[in-house]
C-alpha positions, -999 to +999 in steps of 0.1 A: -240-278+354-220-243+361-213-237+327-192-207+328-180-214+363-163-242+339-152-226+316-140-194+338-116-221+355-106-236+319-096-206+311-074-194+338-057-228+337-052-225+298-033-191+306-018-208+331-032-191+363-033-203+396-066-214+410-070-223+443-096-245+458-112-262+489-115-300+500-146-302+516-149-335+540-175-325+567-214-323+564-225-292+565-234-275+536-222-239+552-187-251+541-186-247+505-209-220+511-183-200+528-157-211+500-179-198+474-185-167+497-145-166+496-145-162+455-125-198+456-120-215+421-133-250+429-144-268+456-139-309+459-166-327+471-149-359+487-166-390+494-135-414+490-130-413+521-147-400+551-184-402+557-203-380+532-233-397+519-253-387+484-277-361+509-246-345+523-235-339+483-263-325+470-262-300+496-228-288+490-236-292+454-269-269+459-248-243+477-227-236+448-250-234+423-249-195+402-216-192+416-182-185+398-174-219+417-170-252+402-180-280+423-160-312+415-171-345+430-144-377+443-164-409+437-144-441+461-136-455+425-135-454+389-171-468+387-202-461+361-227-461+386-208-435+410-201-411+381-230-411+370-250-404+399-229-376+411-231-357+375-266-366+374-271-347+409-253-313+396-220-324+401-193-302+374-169-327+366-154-358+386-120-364+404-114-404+397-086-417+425-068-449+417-059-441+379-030-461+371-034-469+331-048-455+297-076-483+295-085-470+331-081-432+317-106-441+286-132-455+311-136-430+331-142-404+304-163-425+287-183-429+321-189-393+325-197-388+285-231-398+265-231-419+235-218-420+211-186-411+226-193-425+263-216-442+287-232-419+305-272-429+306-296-403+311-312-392+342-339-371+351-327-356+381-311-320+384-289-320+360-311-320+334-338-296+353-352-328+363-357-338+327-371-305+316-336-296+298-322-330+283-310-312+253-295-282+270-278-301+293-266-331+272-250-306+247-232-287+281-221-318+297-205-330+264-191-297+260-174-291+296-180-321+322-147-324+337-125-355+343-098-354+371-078-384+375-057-387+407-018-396+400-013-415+433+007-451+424+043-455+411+023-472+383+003-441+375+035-423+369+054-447+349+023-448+330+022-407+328+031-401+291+005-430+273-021-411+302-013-374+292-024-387+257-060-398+263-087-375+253-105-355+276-082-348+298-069-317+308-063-315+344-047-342+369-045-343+406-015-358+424-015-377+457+015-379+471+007-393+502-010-424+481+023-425+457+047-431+488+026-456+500+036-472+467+067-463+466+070-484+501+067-452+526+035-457+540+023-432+563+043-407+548+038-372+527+063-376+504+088-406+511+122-407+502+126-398+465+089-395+463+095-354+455+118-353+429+095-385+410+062-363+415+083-331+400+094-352+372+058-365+368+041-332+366+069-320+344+057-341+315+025-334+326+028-298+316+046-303+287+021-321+274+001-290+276-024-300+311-022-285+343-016-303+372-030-303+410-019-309+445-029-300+478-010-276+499+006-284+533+013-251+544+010-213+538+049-219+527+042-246+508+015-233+486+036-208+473+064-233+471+040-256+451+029-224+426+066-217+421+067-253+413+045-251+384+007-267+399-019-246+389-049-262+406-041-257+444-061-269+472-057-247+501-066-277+523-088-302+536-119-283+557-112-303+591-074-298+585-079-262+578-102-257+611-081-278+632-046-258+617-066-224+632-077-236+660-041-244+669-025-213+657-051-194+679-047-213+711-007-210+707-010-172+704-029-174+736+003-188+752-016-221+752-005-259+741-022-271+720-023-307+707-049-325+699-054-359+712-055-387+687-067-412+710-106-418+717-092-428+751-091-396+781-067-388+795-066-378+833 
Protein backbone atom coordinates (compact mmCIF):
# COMPACT_ATOMS: atom_id res chain seq x y z
CA UNK A 1 0.00 0.00 0.00
CA UNK A 2 1.28 3.66 -1.15
CA UNK A 3 0.97 5.09 2.05
CA UNK A 4 1.74 8.64 1.50
CA UNK A 5 0.70 8.51 -2.18
CA UNK A 6 -2.70 8.20 -0.03
CA UNK A 7 -2.48 10.45 2.04
CA UNK A 8 -0.74 13.09 -0.49
CA UNK A 9 -4.10 12.75 -2.45
CA UNK A 10 -6.29 12.98 0.91
CA UNK A 11 -4.76 15.86 1.42
CA UNK A 12 -5.14 17.81 -1.60
CA UNK A 13 -8.82 16.75 -1.73
CA UNK A 14 -9.28 17.96 2.00
CA UNK A 15 -8.03 21.48 0.77
CA UNK A 16 -10.04 21.05 -1.88
CA UNK A 17 -7.49 20.73 -4.83
CA UNK A 18 -7.96 19.33 -8.00
CA UNK A 19 -6.43 16.01 -8.77
CA UNK A 20 -6.54 14.62 -11.95
CA UNK A 21 -6.23 11.02 -12.85
CA UNK A 22 -6.11 8.24 -15.64
CA UNK A 23 -8.63 5.32 -16.47
CA UNK A 24 -6.54 2.65 -17.58
CA UNK A 25 -8.55 -0.12 -19.74
CA UNK A 26 -5.78 -1.76 -21.95
CA UNK A 27 -3.07 -4.40 -20.98
CA UNK A 28 0.01 -3.09 -20.96
CA UNK A 29 1.54 -2.11 -18.04
CA UNK A 30 3.55 0.86 -19.95
CA UNK A 31 0.21 2.85 -19.47
CA UNK A 32 0.08 3.62 -15.88
CA UNK A 33 3.67 3.74 -16.19
CA UNK A 34 3.53 6.73 -18.35
CA UNK A 35 0.71 8.28 -16.03
CA UNK A 36 2.91 7.90 -13.14
CA UNK A 37 5.82 9.30 -15.45
CA UNK A 38 3.18 12.23 -16.03
CA UNK A 39 3.07 13.12 -11.97
CA UNK A 40 -0.93 12.13 -12.29
CA UNK A 41 -2.81 11.80 -8.92
CA UNK A 42 -4.38 8.42 -9.39
CA UNK A 43 -4.77 6.05 -11.80
CA UNK A 44 -8.06 3.50 -12.04
CA UNK A 45 -7.46 0.19 -12.71
CA UNK A 46 -10.78 -0.97 -14.41
CA UNK A 47 -11.85 -4.41 -14.72
CA UNK A 48 -15.81 -3.75 -14.85
CA UNK A 49 -15.72 -3.78 -17.99
CA UNK A 50 -13.31 -4.62 -20.66
CA UNK A 51 -10.95 -7.46 -20.61
CA UNK A 52 -8.27 -6.94 -17.83
CA UNK A 53 -7.65 -10.14 -16.02
CA UNK A 54 -5.93 -10.31 -12.27
CA UNK A 55 -2.12 -10.71 -14.34
CA UNK A 56 -2.87 -7.55 -16.37
CA UNK A 57 -3.63 -5.78 -12.60
CA UNK A 58 -0.81 -6.66 -10.86
CA UNK A 59 1.22 -5.29 -13.48
CA UNK A 60 -0.23 -1.93 -13.56
CA UNK A 61 -0.35 -2.14 -9.87
CA UNK A 62 3.59 -3.09 -9.92
CA UNK A 63 4.26 -0.13 -12.12
CA UNK A 64 3.04 2.33 -9.59
CA UNK A 65 4.57 1.18 -6.78
CA UNK A 66 7.15 4.21 -4.84
CA UNK A 67 5.31 6.62 -6.82
CA UNK A 68 3.36 9.80 -5.67
CA UNK A 69 0.49 7.78 -7.61
CA UNK A 70 -2.28 6.04 -6.07
CA UNK A 71 -3.51 3.08 -7.85
CA UNK A 72 -7.30 2.44 -7.35
CA UNK A 73 -8.86 -0.80 -8.44
CA UNK A 74 -12.92 -1.15 -10.13
CA UNK A 75 -13.98 -4.72 -9.10
CA UNK A 76 -17.40 -5.76 -11.76
CA UNK A 77 -19.28 -5.62 -8.28
CA UNK A 78 -19.69 -4.96 -4.73
CA UNK A 79 -18.32 -8.46 -3.82
CA UNK A 80 -15.92 -9.79 -0.79
CA UNK A 81 -14.06 -12.00 -2.86
CA UNK A 82 -13.16 -9.24 -5.54
CA UNK A 83 -12.13 -6.67 -2.98
CA UNK A 84 -10.31 -8.63 -1.37
CA UNK A 85 -8.20 -9.97 -3.84
CA UNK A 86 -7.45 -6.74 -5.47
CA UNK A 87 -6.23 -5.05 -2.03
CA UNK A 88 -4.54 -8.11 -1.26
CA UNK A 89 -2.48 -7.72 -4.65
CA UNK A 90 -1.33 -3.93 -3.80
CA UNK A 91 -4.27 -2.40 -4.86
CA UNK A 92 -4.71 1.42 -2.71
CA UNK A 93 -8.24 1.62 -2.26
CA UNK A 94 -11.37 0.29 -4.43
CA UNK A 95 -13.91 2.06 -6.76
CA UNK A 96 -17.34 -0.11 -6.07
CA UNK A 97 -19.90 0.53 -9.23
CA UNK A 98 -23.58 -0.21 -8.74
CA UNK A 99 -23.90 1.59 -5.18
CA UNK A 100 -27.42 2.38 -4.76
CA UNK A 101 -28.09 2.16 -0.81
CA UNK A 102 -26.48 2.67 2.81
CA UNK A 103 -26.60 -1.24 3.62
CA UNK A 104 -24.79 -1.54 0.14
CA UNK A 105 -22.41 1.52 1.35
CA UNK A 106 -21.67 -0.38 4.87
CA UNK A 107 -20.73 -3.62 2.92
CA UNK A 108 -18.40 -2.53 0.91
CA UNK A 109 -16.33 -0.72 3.58
CA UNK A 110 -16.60 -3.46 5.70
CA UNK A 111 -15.24 -5.61 2.66
CA UNK A 112 -12.12 -3.73 2.27
CA UNK A 113 -11.65 -3.36 6.32
CA UNK A 114 -10.23 -6.19 8.99
CA UNK A 115 -12.10 -7.14 11.97
CA UNK A 116 -13.24 -5.92 14.09
CA UNK A 117 -14.59 -3.26 12.03
CA UNK A 118 -14.78 -5.25 8.57
CA UNK A 119 -14.32 -8.38 6.72
CA UNK A 120 -11.40 -8.30 5.11
CA UNK A 121 -9.39 -11.89 5.75
CA UNK A 122 -5.90 -11.88 5.64
CA UNK A 123 -3.65 -12.82 2.76
CA UNK A 124 -0.23 -13.47 2.37
CA UNK A 125 0.41 -12.01 -0.89
CA UNK A 126 2.00 -8.45 -1.58
CA UNK A 127 0.22 -6.51 0.37
CA UNK A 128 1.50 -7.73 3.32
CA UNK A 129 5.27 -8.31 1.90
CA UNK A 130 3.96 -11.64 1.22
CA UNK A 131 3.22 -12.13 4.90
CA UNK A 132 6.42 -10.73 6.07
CA UNK A 133 4.63 -7.33 7.23
CA UNK A 134 0.96 -8.37 8.53
CA UNK A 135 1.21 -5.87 11.27
CA UNK A 136 2.59 -3.04 9.21
CA UNK A 137 0.22 -3.43 6.68
CA UNK A 138 -2.99 -4.27 8.71
CA UNK A 139 -2.48 -1.04 10.80
CA UNK A 140 -1.97 1.04 7.09
CA UNK A 141 -4.76 -0.48 5.36
CA UNK A 142 -7.04 0.32 8.43
CA UNK A 143 -5.56 3.62 8.39
CA UNK A 144 -5.98 4.74 4.54
CA UNK A 145 -7.51 1.90 2.25
CA UNK A 146 -9.77 3.83 0.13
CA UNK A 147 -13.48 3.22 -0.76
CA UNK A 148 -15.02 4.76 -3.96
CA UNK A 149 -18.48 4.08 -4.61
CA UNK A 150 -19.82 4.96 -8.07
CA UNK A 151 -23.17 7.22 -8.07
CA UNK A 152 -24.53 5.84 -11.34
CA UNK A 153 -28.59 4.94 -10.72
CA UNK A 154 -31.47 7.45 -10.00
CA UNK A 155 -31.64 5.31 -6.83
CA UNK A 156 -28.13 6.09 -5.81
CA UNK A 157 -28.98 9.74 -5.90
CA UNK A 158 -32.28 9.76 -4.15
CA UNK A 159 -30.40 7.72 -1.70
CA UNK A 160 -27.36 10.47 -1.66
CA UNK A 161 -27.89 12.04 1.85
CA UNK A 162 -28.44 8.47 4.10
CA UNK A 163 -24.98 7.55 1.62
CA UNK A 164 -22.92 10.71 2.38
CA UNK A 165 -23.51 9.60 6.12
CA UNK A 166 -21.80 6.10 6.20
CA UNK A 167 -18.38 5.86 7.53
CA UNK A 168 -15.43 5.63 5.54
CA UNK A 169 -16.32 7.41 2.93
CA UNK A 170 -14.80 10.29 1.67
CA UNK A 171 -14.68 10.37 -2.02
CA UNK A 172 -17.51 9.27 -4.71
CA UNK A 173 -17.35 8.82 -8.40
CA UNK A 174 -20.29 9.70 -10.63
CA UNK A 175 -21.42 7.90 -13.79
CA UNK A 176 -23.44 9.66 -15.68
CA UNK A 177 -23.58 7.71 -18.53
CA UNK A 178 -24.98 4.69 -16.08
CA UNK A 179 -27.46 7.37 -14.35
CA UNK A 180 -29.28 8.21 -17.80
CA UNK A 181 -29.57 4.90 -18.45
CA UNK A 182 -31.75 4.97 -15.39
CA UNK A 183 -33.15 7.79 -15.84
CA UNK A 184 -34.58 6.12 -19.31
CA UNK A 185 -31.80 7.69 -21.74
CA UNK A 186 -29.86 4.80 -22.62
CA UNK A 187 -26.94 5.29 -24.71
CA UNK A 188 -26.61 8.66 -23.71
CA UNK A 189 -23.91 10.94 -21.65
CA UNK A 190 -26.09 12.89 -19.75
CA UNK A 191 -29.98 12.54 -20.81
CA UNK A 192 -32.39 15.01 -20.49
CA UNK A 193 -32.34 16.51 -17.02
CA UNK A 194 -29.66 14.09 -16.19
CA UNK A 195 -27.12 17.35 -15.59
CA UNK A 196 -28.80 19.53 -13.48
CA UNK A 197 -29.86 16.00 -11.04
CA UNK A 198 -25.99 15.02 -11.02
CA UNK A 199 -25.17 18.87 -10.07
CA UNK A 200 -27.70 18.67 -7.38
CA UNK A 201 -26.29 15.31 -6.35
CA UNK A 202 -22.73 16.34 -5.96
CA UNK A 203 -23.97 19.50 -4.35
CA UNK A 204 -24.95 17.64 -1.20
CA UNK A 205 -22.20 15.61 -1.69
CA UNK A 206 -19.83 18.47 -0.93
CA UNK A 207 -21.72 19.89 1.65
CA UNK A 208 -21.47 17.01 3.43
CA UNK A 209 -17.82 17.66 3.41
CA UNK A 210 -16.56 14.66 0.50
CA UNK A 211 -15.28 15.40 -2.71
CA UNK A 212 -16.71 14.12 -5.66
CA UNK A 213 -15.45 12.54 -9.14
CA UNK A 214 -16.30 12.39 -12.80
CA UNK A 215 -14.61 11.80 -15.82
CA UNK A 216 -13.97 14.45 -18.38
CA UNK A 217 -15.32 14.57 -21.93
CA UNK A 218 -13.16 17.14 -23.28
CA UNK A 219 -10.25 19.59 -22.74
CA UNK A 220 -13.42 22.11 -22.29
CA UNK A 221 -15.18 20.11 -20.21
CA UNK A 222 -12.57 19.39 -17.67
CA UNK A 223 -12.29 22.72 -16.80
CA UNK A 224 -15.97 23.10 -17.02
CA UNK A 225 -16.22 20.14 -14.55
CA UNK A 226 -13.37 21.89 -11.98
CA UNK A 227 -15.50 25.11 -12.21
CA UNK A 228 -18.23 22.84 -11.29
CA UNK A 229 -16.89 21.88 -8.07
CA UNK A 230 -15.35 17.83 -8.84
CA UNK A 231 -12.16 17.54 -7.43
CA UNK A 232 -11.16 14.01 -8.52
CA UNK A 233 -10.93 14.33 -12.48
CA UNK A 234 -10.29 11.67 -14.78
CA UNK A 235 -8.59 13.06 -17.77
CA UNK A 236 -9.97 10.01 -19.66
CA UNK A 237 -10.22 6.52 -20.51
CA UNK A 238 -6.58 5.25 -22.15
CA UNK A 239 -8.15 3.90 -25.47
CA UNK A 240 -10.44 7.09 -25.63
CA UNK A 241 -7.56 9.27 -24.91
CA UNK A 242 -5.32 7.44 -27.82
CA UNK A 243 -8.07 7.21 -30.13
CA UNK A 244 -9.05 11.27 -29.37
CA UNK A 245 -5.08 11.95 -30.59
CA UNK A 246 -4.93 9.99 -33.11
CA UNK A 247 -7.90 11.84 -34.64
CA UNK A 248 -6.79 15.24 -33.84
CA UNK A 249 -3.48 14.37 -35.60
CA UNK A 250 -4.79 12.85 -38.74
CA UNK A 251 -7.28 16.01 -39.03
CA UNK A 252 -4.31 18.43 -38.81
CA UNK A 253 -2.89 16.49 -41.61
CA UNK A 254 -5.90 17.57 -43.73
CA UNK A 255 -7.07 13.91 -43.34
CA UNK A 256 -10.72 12.35 -42.31
CA UNK A 257 -10.64 10.59 -39.88
CA UNK A 258 -13.35 8.32 -38.46
CA UNK A 259 -12.98 5.28 -37.12
CA UNK A 260 -14.99 2.44 -38.23
CA UNK A 261 -17.20 0.86 -35.68
CA UNK A 262 -18.09 -2.05 -37.61
CA UNK A 263 -15.78 -5.33 -37.63
CA UNK A 264 -17.21 -5.55 -41.21
CA UNK A 265 -14.57 -3.73 -44.23
CA UNK A 266 -15.50 -1.72 -46.11
CA UNK A 267 -14.47 -1.47 -49.87
Amino acid sequence: MNVAAIRKLRAKLAADTTTYGLWVTLESASVTEIAVGLGLDYVVIDTEHGHLDWGHVVQHLRAAVRSDTVALVRVTELNIGQIKRALDIGADGIVVPWIETPEQLRQAVSFAHYPPTGLRGIGGERATCWGRAIPEHVREAEENVLVVPIIETVRAGRNIEYLCQIPGVDLFQFGPADYSSTAGFAGQWEGPGVASQLLAIKDVIRRHGKQCGVLGTSHENLREREEQGFRFLGLGMDAGLLIRAITESLVSTGRTAKLQTSFVPTS
